[in-house]
BAPA-269826 format. One record per residue: residue in one letter; chain; x, y, z of N, C-alpha, C, CB in turn; residue number from 1. Coordinates in Angstrom, 1 decimal. Glycine has a CB too. Layout:
N
NODE  res  chain     npx     npy     npz    capx    capy    capz     cpx     cpy     cpz    cbpx    cbpy    cbpz    n
NODE    a      A       X       Y       Z       X       Y       Z       X       Y       Z       X       Y       Z  NUM
...
//
This chain:
145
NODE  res  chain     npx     npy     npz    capx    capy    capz     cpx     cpy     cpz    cbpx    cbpy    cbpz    n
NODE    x      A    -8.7    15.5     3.9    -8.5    14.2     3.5    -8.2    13.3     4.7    -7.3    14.1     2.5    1
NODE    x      A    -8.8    12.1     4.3    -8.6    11.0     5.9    -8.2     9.8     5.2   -10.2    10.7     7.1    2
NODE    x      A    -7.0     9.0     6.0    -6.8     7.6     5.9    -7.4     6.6     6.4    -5.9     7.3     6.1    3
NODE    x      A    -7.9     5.6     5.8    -8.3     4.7     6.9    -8.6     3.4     6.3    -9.7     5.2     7.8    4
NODE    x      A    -8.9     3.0     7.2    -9.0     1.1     6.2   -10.2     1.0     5.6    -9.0    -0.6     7.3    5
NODE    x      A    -9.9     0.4     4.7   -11.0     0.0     3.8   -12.2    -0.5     4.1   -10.6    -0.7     3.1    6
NODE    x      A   -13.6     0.1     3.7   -14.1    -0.8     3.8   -14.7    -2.1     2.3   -14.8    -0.2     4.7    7
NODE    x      A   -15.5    -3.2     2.8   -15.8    -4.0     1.6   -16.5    -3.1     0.2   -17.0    -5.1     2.3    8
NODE    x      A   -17.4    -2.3     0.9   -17.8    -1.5     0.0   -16.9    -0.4    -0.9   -18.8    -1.0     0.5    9
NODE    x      A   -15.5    -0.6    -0.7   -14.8     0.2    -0.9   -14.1    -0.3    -2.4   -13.9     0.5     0.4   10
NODE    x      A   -14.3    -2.0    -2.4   -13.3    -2.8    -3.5   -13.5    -2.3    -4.6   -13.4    -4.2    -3.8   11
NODE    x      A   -14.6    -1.9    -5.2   -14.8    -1.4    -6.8   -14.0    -0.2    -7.0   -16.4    -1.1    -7.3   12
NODE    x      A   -14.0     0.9    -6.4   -13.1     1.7    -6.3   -11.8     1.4    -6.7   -13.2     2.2    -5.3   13
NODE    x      A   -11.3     0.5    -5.1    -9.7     0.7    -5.5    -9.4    -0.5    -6.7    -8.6     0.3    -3.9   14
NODE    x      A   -10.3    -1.4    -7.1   -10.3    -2.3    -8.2   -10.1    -1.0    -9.5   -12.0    -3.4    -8.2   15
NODE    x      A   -10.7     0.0    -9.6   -10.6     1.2   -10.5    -9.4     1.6   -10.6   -11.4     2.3   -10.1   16
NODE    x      A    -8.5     2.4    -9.5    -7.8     2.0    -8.9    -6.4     1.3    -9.9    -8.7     1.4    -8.1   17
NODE    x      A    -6.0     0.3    -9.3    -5.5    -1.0   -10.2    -5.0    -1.2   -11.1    -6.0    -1.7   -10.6   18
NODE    x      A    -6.7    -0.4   -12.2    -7.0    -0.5   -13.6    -6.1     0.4   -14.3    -8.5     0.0   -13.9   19
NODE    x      A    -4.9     1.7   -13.4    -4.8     2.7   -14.3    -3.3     1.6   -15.2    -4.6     4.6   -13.5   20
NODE    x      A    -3.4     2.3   -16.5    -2.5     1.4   -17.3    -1.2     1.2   -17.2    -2.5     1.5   -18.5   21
NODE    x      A    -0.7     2.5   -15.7     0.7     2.2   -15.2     0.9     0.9   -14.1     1.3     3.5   -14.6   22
NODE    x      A    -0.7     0.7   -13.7    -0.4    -0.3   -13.1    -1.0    -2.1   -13.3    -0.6     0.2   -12.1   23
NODE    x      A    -2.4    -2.2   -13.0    -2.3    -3.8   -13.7    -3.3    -3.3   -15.0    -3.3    -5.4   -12.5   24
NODE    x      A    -3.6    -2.6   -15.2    -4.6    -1.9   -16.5    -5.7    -3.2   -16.5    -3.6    -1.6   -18.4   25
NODE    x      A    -5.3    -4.1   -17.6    -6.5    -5.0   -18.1    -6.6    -6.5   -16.9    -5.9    -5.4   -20.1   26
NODE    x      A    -5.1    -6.4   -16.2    -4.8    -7.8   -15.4    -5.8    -7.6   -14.2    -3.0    -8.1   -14.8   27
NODE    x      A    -6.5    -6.4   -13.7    -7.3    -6.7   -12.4    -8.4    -7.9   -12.4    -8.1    -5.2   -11.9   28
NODE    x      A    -8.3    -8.3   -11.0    -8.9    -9.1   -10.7   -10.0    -8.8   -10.3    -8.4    -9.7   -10.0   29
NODE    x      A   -11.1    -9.8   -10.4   -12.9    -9.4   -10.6   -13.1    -9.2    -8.7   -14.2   -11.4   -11.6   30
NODE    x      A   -14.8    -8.4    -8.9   -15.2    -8.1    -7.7   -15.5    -8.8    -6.7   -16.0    -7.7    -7.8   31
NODE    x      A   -15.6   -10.3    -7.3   -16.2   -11.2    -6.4   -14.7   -12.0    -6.1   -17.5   -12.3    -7.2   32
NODE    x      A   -13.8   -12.1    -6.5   -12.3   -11.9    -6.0   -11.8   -11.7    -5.3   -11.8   -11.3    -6.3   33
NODE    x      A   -11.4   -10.2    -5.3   -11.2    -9.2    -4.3   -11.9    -9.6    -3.3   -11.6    -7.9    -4.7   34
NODE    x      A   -13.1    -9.7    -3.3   -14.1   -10.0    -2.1   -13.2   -11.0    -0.8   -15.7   -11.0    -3.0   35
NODE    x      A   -13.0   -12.3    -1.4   -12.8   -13.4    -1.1   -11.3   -12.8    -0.3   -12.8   -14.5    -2.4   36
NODE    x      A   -10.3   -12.3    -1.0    -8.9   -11.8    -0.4    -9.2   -10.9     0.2    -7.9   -11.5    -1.1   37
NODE    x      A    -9.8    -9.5     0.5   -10.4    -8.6     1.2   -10.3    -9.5     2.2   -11.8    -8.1     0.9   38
NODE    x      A   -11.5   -10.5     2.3   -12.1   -11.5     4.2   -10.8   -12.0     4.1   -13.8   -13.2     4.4   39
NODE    x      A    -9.8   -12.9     3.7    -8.7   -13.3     4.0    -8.0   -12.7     4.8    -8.1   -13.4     3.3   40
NODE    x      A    -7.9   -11.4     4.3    -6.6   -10.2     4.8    -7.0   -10.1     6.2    -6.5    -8.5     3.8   41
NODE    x      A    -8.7   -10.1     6.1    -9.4    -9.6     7.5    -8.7   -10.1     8.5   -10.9    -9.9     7.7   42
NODE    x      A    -8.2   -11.7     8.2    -8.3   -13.1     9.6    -6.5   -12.9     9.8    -9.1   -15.4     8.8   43
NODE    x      A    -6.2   -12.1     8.5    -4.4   -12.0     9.4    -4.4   -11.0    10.6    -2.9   -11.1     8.2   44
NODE    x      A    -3.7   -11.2    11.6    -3.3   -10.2    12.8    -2.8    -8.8    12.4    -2.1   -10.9    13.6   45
NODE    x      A    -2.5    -8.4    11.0    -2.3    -7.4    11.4    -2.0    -6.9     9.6    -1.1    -7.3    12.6   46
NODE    x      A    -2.9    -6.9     8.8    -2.8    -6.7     7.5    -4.0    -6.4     7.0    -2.2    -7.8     6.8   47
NODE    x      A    -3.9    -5.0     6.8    -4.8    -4.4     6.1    -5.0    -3.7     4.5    -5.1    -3.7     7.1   48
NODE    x      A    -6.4    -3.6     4.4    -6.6    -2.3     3.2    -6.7    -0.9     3.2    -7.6    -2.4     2.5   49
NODE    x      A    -6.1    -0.1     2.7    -6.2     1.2     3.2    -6.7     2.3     2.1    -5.0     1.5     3.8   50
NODE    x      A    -7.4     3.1     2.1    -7.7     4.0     1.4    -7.6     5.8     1.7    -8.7     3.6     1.2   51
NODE    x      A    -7.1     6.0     1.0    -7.7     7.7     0.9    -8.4     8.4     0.3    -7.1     8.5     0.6   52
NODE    x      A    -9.3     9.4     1.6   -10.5     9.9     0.7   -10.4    11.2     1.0   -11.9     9.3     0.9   53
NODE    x      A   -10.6    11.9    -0.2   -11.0    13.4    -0.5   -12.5    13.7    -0.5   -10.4    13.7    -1.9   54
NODE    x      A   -13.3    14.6     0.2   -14.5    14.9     0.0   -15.1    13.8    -0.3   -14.6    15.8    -0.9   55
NODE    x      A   -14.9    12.7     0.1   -16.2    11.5     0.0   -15.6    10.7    -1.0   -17.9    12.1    -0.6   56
NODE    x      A   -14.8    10.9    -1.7   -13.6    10.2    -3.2   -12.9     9.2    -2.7   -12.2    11.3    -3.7   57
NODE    x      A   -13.0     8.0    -3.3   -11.4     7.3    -2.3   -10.7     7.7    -3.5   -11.1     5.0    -1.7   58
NODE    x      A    -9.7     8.4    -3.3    -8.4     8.5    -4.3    -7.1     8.2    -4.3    -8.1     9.6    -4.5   59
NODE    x      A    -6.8     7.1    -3.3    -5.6     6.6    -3.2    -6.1     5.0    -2.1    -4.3     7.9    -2.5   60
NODE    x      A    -5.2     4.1    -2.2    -4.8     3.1    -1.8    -3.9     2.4    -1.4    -5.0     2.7    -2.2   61
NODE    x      A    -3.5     2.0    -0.4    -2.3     0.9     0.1    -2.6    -0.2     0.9    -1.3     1.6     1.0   62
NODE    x      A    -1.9    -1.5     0.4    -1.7    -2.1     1.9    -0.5    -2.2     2.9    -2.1    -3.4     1.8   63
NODE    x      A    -1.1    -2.9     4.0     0.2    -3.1     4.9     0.3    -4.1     5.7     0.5    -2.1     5.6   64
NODE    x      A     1.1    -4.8     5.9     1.2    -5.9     7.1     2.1    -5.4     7.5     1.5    -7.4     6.9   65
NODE    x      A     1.9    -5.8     9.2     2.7    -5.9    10.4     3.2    -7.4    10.6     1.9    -5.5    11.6   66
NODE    x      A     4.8    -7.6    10.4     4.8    -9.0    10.8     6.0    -9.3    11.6     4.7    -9.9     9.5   67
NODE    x      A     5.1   -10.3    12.3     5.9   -10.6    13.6     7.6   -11.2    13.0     4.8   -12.0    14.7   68
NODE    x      A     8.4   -11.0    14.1    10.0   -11.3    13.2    10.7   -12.1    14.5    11.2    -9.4    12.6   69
NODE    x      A    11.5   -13.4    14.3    12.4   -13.8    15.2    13.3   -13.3    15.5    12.9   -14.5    15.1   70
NODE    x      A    14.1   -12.4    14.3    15.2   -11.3    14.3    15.1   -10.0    14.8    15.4   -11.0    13.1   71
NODE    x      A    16.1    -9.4    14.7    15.9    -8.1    15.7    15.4    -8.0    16.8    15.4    -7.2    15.2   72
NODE    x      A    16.0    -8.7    17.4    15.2    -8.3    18.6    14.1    -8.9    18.7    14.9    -7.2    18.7   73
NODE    x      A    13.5    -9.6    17.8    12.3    -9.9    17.9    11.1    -8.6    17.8    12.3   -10.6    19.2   74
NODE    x      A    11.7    -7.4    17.4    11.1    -6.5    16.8     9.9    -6.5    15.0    12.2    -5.8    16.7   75
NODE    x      A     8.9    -6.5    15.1     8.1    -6.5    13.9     8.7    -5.9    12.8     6.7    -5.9    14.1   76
NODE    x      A     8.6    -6.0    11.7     8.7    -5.1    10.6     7.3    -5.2    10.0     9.9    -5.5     9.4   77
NODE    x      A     7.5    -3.9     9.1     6.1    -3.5     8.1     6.4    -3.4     6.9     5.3    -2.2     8.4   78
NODE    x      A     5.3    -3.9     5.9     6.3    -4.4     4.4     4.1    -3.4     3.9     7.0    -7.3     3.8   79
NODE    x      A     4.7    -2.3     3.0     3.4    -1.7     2.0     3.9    -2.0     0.6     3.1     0.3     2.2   80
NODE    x      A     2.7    -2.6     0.0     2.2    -3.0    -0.7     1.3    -2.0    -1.8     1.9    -3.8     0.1   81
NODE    x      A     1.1    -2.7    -3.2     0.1    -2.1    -3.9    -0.2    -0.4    -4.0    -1.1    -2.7    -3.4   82
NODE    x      A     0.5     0.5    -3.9     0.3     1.4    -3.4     0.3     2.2    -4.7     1.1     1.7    -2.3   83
NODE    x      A    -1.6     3.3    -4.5    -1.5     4.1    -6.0    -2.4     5.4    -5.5    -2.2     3.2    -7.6   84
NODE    x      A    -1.9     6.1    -6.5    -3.4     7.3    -6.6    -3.5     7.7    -7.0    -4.1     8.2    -6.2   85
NODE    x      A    -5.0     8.3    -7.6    -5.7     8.3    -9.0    -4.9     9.4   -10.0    -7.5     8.9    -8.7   86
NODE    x      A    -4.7     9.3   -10.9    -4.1     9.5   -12.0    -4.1    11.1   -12.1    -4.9     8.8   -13.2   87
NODE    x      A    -5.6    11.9   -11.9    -6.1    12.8   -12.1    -6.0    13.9   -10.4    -7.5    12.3   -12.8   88
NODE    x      A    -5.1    12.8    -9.3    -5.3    13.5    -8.0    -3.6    13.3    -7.5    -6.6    12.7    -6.8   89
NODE    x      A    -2.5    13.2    -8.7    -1.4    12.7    -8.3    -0.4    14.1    -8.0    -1.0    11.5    -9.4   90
NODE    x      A     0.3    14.2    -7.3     0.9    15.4    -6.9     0.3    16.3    -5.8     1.0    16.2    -8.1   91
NODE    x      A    -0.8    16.0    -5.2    -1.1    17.0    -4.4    -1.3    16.3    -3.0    -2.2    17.8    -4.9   92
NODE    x      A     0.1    15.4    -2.5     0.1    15.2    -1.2    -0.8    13.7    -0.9    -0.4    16.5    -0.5   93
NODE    x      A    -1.4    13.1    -1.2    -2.3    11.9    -1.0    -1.2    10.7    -0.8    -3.3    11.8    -2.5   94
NODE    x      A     0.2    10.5    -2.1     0.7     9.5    -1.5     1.2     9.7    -0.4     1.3     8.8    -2.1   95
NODE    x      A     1.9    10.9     0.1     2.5    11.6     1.1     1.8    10.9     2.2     2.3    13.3     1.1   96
NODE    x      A     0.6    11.4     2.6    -0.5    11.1     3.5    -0.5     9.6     3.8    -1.8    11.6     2.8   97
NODE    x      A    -0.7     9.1     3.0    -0.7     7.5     3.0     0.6     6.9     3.7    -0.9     6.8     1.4   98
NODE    x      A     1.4     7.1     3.2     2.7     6.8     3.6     2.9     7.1     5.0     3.7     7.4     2.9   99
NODE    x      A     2.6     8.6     5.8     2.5     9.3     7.1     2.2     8.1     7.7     1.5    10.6     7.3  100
NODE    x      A     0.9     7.9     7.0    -0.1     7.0     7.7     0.4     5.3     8.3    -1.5     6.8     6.5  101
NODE    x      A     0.9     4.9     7.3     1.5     3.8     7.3     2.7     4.0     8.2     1.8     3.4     6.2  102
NODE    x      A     3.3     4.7     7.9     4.8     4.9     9.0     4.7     5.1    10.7     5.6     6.5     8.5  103
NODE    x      A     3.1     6.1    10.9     2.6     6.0    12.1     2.2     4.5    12.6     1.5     6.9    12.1  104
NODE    x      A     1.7     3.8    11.5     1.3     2.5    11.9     2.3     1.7    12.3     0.7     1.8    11.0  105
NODE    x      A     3.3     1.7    12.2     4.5     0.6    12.0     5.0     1.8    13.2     5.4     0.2    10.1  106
NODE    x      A     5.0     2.6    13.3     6.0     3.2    14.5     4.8     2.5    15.8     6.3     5.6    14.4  107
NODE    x      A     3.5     2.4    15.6     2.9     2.3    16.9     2.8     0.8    17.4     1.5     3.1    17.0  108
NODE    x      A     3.6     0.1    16.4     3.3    -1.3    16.6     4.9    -1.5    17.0     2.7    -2.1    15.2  109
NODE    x      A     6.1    -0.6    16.8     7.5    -1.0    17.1     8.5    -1.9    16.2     7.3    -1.8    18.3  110
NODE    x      A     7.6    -1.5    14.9     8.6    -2.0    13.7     9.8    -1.3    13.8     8.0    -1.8    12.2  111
NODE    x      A    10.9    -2.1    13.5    12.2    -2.0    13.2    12.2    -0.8    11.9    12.8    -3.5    12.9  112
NODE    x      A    11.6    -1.5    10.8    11.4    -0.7     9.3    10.4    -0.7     8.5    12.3    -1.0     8.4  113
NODE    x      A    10.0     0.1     8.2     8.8    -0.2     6.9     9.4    -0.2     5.6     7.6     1.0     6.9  114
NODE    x      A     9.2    -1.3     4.8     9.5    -1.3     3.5     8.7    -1.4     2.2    10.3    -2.1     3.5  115
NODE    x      A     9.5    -1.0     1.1     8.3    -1.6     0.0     9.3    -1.9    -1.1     6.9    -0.4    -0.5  116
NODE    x      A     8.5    -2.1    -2.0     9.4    -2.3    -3.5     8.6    -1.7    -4.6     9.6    -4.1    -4.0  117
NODE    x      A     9.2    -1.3    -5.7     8.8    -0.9    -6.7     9.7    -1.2    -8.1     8.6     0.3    -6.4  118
NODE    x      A     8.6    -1.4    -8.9     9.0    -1.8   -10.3    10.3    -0.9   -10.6     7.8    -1.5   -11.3  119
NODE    x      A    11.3    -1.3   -11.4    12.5    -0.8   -11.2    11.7     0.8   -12.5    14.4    -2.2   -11.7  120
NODE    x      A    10.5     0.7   -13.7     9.8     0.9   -14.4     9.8     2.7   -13.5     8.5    -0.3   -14.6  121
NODE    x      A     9.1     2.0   -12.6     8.2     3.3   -12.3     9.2     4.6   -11.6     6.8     2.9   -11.0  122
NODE    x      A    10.1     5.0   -12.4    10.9     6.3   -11.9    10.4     7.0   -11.0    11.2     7.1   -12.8  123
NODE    x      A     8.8     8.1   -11.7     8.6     9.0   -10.8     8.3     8.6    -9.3     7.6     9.7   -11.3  124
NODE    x      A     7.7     7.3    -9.1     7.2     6.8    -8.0     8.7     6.6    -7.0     6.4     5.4    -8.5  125
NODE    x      A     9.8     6.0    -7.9    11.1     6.0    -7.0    11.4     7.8    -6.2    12.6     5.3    -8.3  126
NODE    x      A    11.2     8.6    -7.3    11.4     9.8    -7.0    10.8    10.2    -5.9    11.1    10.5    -7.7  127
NODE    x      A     9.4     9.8    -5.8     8.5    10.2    -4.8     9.1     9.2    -3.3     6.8     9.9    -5.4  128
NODE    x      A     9.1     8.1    -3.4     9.6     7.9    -2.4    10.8     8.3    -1.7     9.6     7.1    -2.6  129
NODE    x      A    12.2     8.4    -2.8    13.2     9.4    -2.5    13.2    10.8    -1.8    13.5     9.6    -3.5  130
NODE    x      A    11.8    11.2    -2.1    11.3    12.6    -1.9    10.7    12.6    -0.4    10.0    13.1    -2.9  131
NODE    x      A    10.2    11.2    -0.1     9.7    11.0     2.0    10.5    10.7     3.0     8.8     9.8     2.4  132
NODE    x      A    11.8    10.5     2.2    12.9     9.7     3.0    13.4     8.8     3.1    12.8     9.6     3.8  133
NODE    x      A    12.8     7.5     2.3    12.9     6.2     1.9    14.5     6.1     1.5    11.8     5.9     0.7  134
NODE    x      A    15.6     5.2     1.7    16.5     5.1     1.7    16.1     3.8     0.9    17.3     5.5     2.8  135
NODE    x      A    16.9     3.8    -0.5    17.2     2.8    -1.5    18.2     1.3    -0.7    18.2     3.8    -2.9  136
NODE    x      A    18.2     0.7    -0.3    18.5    -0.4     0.7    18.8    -2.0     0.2    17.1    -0.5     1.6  137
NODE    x      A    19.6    -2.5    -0.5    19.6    -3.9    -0.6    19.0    -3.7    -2.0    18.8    -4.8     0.7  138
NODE    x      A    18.7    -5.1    -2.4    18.4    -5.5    -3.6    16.6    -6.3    -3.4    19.7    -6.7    -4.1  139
NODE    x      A    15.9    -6.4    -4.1    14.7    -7.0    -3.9    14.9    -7.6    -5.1    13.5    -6.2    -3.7  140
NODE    x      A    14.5    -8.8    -4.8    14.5   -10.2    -5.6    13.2   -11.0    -5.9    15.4   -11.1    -4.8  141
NODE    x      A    13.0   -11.7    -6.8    11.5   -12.0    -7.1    11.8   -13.3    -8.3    10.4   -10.4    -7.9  142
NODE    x      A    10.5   -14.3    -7.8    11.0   -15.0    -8.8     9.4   -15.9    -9.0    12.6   -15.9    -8.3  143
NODE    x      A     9.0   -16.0   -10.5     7.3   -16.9   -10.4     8.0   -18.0    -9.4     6.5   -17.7   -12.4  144
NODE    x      A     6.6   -18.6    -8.7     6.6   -20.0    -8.0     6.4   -21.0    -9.1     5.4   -20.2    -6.8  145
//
């Protein structure tokens, strides 16, 4: 299995992806969409798409930004995002991998911390993160604009 960033031809997939009904199921956003935020993400300094593939499969997905911080030191943090894998490939190490992956990223860039959030919903997923090392931290807050 290998991580690596996405490519364009990669969106229908992780758009699939998305679809499963623990996560946006019917809310995903169309191909020509994606497309448009895909080239967006391209023009940030340091925010990408990421995928995992098995034998030629992409079976998992994340993103991640690197972002520059006044604080600490002026040290970056790294905030992952969207993060899933396929329904039928879950348990055998893939989000593990991804996460590795991401944590190497953010260690080679000199982030302070990598963080994420999750639906307070998705238990097993808290588990799994519980399970990499992830320390439960503060409150995450959210609110429509």
């Amino acid at each position: 299995m290998i991580v690596r960033e996405a490519l364009a031809s990669d969106l229908p997939t992780v758009l699939d992806l998305y679809a499963q009904p623990e996560l946006d199921g019917d809310g995903v956003i169309s191909l020509e969409n994606a497309s448009r935020v895909y080239e967006r993400m391209a023009r940030y300094p340091d925010f990408r798409l990421y995928v995992a593939e098995l034998d030629g499969r992409v079976v998992g997905t994340f993103m991640l930004i690197v972002m520059d911080n006044l604080a600490h030191g002026g040290a970056p943090s790294g905030l992952v995002e969207s993060v899933v894998v396929a329904e039928d490939m879950q348990g055998r190490g893939i989000g593990t991998a991804m996460m590795q992956h991401a944590r190497a990223h953010c260690r080679s860039r000199g982030c302070y911390k990598m963080a994420l959030s999750s639906n307070l919903k998705r238990e097993r997923a808290h588990a799994f993160y519980d399970g990499l090392g992830f320390e439960r931290h503060g409150f995450s807050f959210r609110v429509n604009p």
